[in-house]
N, C-alpha and C positions, 0 to 999 in steps of 0.2 A: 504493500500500500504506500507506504514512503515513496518508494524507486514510481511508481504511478503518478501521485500528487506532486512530486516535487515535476518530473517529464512535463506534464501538461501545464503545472504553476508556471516550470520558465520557458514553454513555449510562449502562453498566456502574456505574460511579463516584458517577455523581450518585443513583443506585439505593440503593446501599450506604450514603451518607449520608443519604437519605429517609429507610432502611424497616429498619437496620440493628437499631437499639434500638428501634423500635414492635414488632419480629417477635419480638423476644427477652422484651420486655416484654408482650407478649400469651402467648407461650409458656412464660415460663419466670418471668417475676417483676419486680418490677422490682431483688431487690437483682442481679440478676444481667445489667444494664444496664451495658454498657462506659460511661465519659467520653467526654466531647466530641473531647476530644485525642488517646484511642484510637483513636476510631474515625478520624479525620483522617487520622494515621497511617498506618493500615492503610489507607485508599484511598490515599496519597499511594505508599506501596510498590507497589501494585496498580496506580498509572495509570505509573509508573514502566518499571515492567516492561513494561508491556504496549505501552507506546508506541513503545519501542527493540526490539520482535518484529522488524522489517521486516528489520532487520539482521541479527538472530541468524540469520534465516532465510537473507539471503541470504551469510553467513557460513559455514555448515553446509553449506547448497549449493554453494559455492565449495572448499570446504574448506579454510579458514585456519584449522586447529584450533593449528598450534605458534607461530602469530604471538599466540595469546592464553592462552597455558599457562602464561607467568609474571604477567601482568596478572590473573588467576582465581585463582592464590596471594595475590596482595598483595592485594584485594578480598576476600579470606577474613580474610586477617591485620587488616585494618583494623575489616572487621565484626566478627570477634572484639572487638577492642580498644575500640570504640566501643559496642558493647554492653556491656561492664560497667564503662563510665566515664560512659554516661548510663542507663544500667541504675541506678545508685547513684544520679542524680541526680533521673530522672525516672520510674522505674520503668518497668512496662510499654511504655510509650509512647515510654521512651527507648531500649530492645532491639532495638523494631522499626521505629522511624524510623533503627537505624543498619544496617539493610540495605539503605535508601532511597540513606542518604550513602554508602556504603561502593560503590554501585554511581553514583554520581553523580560519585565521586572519582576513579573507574577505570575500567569499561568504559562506560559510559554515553556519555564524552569519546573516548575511545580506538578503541573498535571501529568507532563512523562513520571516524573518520580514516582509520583501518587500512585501510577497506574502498574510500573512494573515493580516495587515492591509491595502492592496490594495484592496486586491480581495476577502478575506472571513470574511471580517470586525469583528475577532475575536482575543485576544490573545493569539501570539506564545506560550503560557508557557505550554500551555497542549502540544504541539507537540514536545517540549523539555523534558518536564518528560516523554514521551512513548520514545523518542531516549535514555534517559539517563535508563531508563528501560531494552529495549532490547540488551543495549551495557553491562548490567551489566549479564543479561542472556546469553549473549555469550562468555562474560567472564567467567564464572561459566563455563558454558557447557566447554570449551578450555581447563578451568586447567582440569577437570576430564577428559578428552578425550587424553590429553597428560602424566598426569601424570599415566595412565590406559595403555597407550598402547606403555612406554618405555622400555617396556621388548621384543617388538616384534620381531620377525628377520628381519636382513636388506637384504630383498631378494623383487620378484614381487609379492611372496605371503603376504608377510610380508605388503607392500604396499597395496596391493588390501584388504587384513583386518584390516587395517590402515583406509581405507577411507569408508567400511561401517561400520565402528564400530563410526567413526566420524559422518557417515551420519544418526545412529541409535541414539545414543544416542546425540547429538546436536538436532534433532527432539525431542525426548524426553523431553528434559527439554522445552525447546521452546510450548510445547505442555500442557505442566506438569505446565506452568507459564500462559499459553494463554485461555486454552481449555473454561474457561467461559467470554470469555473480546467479547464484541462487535467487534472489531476486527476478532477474532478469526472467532465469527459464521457468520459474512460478509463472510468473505473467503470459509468458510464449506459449504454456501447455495449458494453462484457462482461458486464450484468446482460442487455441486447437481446440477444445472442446466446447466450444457456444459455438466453431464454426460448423462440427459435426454432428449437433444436435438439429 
């Protein structure tokens, strides 16, 4: 599930940073073009989230909902608080990178812990070297997918070669780092078997 959520988060990601202000700026103008930092931002929330799903999920499915009811206050409180102390400082960009922090300070750490010495009586540390793994592979994919495709033209086609050339080559490396990892052929022998059903 990891090696899945993180594959699709940074194709998803590296998307958003391609095609985020060409779309806006063909549609709508350019004063109406976030900054560079916003938009960062807003994928950095976005890849955030979406990496740490595996756990939510098998959290809910478990039902640990009262081992995390005070950790969901404090992650409130902090986001509040950090939103209008970088709010003031950094505007915009500082609002919404402090939903980023406020869940990187709290549940982000906590709820893996929670889950595998509650539930799979193992240490988190292998499940942190595979996030810090595929978070370094999607960094890799990103620089070369951005720094490949700023020559593009800012047009719908420019856009649409934008996001399969992100979709090719982010697979690629993800594929190119994965293709012998248990992980990988978990995935390859359940995509075989929903195609033989």
């Amino acid at each position: 599930m990891l090696l899945f959520f993180h594959w699709l988060t940074a194709i998803c990601s590296i998307c958003f940073i391609l095609i985020l202000n060409d779309f806006v700026f063909i549609w709508l103008g350019s004063e109406y073009t976030l900054e560079i930092e916003v938009v960062a931002v807003i994928v950095i929330n976005f890849y955030i989230q979406n990496i740490i799903n595996p756990v939510w999920i098998y959290r809910e499915t478990m039902g640990l909902f009262n081992q995390i009811k005070y950790i969901m206050i404090i992650a409130a409180i902090i986001n509040i608080v950090l939103s209008i102390i970088l709010g003031i400082y950094w505007g915009l960009a500082g609002i919404i990178i402090s939903t980023a922090l406020s869940r990187l300070l709290t549940t982000v750490w906590y709820e893996p812990r929670m889950l595998f010495k509650l539930k799979f009586q193992q240490s988190v540390w292998k499940y942190w070297g595979r996030q810090l793994r595929y978070s370094l592979v999607t960094v890799i994919a990103g620089a070369l997918i951005i720094l490949s495709t700023s020559f593009f033209d800012l047009s719908i086609i420019g856009i649409i070669l934008k996001v399969i050339f992100a979709v090719v080559v982010s697979s690629f490396v993800f594929f190119l780092t994965s293709y012998k990892t248990e992980e990988f052929l978990t995935i390859k022998s359940l995509i075989i078997n929903i195609i033989r059903r």
